[in-house]
C-alpha positions as CSV (number, residue, x, y, z in Angstrom):
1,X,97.4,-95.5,49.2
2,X,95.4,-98.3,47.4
3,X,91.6,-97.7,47.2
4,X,89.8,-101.0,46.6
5,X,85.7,-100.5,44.8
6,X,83.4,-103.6,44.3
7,X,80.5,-103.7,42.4
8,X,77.0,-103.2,44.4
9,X,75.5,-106.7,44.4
10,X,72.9,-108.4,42.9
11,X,69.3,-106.2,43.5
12,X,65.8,-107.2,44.8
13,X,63.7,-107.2,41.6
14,X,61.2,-104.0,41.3
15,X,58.0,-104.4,42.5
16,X,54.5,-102.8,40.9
17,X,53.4,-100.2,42.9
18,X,50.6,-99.0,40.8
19,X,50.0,-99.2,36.9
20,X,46.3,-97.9,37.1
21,X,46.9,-94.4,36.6
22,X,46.9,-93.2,32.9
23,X,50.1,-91.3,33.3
24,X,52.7,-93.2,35.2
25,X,53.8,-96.6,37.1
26,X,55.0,-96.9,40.4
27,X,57.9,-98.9,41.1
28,X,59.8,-99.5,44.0
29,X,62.9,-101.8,45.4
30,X,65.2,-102.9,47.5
31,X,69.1,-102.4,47.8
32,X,71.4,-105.4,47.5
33,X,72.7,-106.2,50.9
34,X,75.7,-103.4,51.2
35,X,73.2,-100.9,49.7
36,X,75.0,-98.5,46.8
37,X,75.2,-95.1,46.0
38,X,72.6,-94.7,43.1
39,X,70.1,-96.9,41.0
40,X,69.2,-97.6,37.5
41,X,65.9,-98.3,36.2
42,X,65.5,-99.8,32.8
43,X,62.5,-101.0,31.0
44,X,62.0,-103.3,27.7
45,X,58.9,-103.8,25.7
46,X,57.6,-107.0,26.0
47,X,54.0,-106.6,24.1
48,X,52.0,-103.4,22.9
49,X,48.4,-104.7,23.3
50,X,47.2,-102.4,20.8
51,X,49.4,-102.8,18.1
52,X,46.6,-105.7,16.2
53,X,44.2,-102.6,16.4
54,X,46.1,-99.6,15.4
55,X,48.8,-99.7,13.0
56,X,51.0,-96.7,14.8
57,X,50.5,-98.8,17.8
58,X,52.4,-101.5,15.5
59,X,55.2,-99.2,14.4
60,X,56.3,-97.9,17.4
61,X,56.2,-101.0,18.8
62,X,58.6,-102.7,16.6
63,X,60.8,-98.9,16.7
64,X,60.7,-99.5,20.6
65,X,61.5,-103.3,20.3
66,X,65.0,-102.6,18.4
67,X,66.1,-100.5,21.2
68,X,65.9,-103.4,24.1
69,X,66.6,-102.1,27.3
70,X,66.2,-98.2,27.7
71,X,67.2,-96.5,30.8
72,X,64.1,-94.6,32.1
73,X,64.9,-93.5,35.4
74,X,69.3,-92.6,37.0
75,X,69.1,-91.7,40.6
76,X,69.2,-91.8,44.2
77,X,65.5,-92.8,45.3
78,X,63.9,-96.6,45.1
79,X,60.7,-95.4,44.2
80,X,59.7,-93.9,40.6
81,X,57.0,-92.8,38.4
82,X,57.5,-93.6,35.2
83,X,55.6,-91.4,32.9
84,X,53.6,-93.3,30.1
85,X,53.6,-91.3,26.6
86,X,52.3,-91.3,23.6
87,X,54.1,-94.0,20.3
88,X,56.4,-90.9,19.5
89,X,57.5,-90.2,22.7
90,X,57.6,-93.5,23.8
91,X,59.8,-94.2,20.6
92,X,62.6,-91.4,22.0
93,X,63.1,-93.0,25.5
94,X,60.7,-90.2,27.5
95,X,58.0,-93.0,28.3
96,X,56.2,-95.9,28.1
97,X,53.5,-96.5,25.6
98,X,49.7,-96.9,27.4
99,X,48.2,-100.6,27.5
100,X,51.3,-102.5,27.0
101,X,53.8,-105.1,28.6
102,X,56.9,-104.3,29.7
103,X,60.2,-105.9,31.7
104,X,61.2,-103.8,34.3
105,X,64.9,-104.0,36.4
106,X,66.8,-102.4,38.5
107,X,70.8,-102.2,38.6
108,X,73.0,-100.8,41.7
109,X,75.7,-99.0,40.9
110,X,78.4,-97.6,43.4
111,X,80.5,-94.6,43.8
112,X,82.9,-94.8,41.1
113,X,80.4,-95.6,38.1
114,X,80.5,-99.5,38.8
115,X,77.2,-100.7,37.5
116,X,76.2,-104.4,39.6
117,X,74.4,-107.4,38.1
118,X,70.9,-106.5,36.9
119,X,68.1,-108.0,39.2
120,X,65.4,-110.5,38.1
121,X,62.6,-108.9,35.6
122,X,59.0,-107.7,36.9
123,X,56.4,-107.6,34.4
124,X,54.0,-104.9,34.3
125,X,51.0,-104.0,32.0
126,X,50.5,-100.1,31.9
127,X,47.1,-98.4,32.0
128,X,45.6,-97.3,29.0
129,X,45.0,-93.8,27.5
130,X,42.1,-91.9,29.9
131,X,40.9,-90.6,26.1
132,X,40.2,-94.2,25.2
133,X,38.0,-94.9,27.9
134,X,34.5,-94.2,27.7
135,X,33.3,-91.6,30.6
136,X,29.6,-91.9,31.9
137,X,27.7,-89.2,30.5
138,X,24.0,-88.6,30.1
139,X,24.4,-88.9,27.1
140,X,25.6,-93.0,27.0
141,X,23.7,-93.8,30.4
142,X,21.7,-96.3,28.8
143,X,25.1,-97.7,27.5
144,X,26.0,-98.3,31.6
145,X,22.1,-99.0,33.0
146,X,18.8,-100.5,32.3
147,X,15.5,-99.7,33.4
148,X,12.8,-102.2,34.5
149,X,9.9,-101.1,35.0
150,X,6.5,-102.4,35.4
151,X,4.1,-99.2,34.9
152,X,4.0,-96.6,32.3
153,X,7.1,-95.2,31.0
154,X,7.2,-92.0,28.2
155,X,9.7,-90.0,27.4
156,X,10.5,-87.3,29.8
157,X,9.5,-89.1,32.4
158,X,12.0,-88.6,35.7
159,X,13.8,-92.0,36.5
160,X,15.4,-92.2,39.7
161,X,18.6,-94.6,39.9
């Protein structure tokens, strides 16, 4: 008996789901035309936007460079969350680093372990760390609103927005 296994074929490219949330981005895809049995997600730094500011920004970067594509998802669905970590973690293949650029694509493979031709890249900037951005407060209110006013003002006055 002769068994005969093709490679899946080419995929769609992924497609940004969400990258606003702090802690993951969405992707999702489409099978080639004769579908396959699982997928594999790989991403590749293109840019970490930080990395002028921040000098560990700058290491990990280059550390996450060297490696080129890392696989950062091996299954059965054509949607994922992809976590976003921190420069260390991000530097051992758990997750992408926060407010950076990366290549995203997807590869088919079949039954017997036969990995297909990688699709096209997506591009996708991931959100920054929630610690980073500022949260309105009382205490920085005047940092989000001014007050015009035309009477007199003193302090402890009640302003109503």
């Amino acid at each position: 008996m002769l068994e005969a296994y093709t490679a899946p074929e080419k995929m769609e490219k992924p497609v940004v789901v969400s990258c606003e949330d702090a802690k993951f981005v969405t992707l999702k895809w489409y099978p080639g035309r004769n579908g396959c049995h699982k997928y594999i997600l790989e991403a590749k730094l293109y840019e970490a936007l930080d990395a002028e500011k921040d000098r560990s920004v700058e290491i990990a970067q280059n550390k996450i460079r060297a490696l080129g594509w890392k696989v950062v998802y091996e299954g059965h669905d054509n949607t994922v969350r992809v976590p976003i970590a921190g420069g260390a973690s991000a530097c051992s293949g758990i997750g992408l680093l926060p407010n950076s650029a990366y290549h995203f694509r997807v590869n088919g493979v079949n039954v017997k372990g036969i990995v297909g031709v990688a699709s096209e890249c997506t591009l996708c900037k991931t959100a920054g760390r929630s610690s980073r951005t500022r949260k309105l407060r009382p205490a920085n209110a005047h940092e989000y609103f001014t007050v015009e006013c035309t009477g007199d003002v003193v302090v402890g006055d009640t302003i109503i927005f």
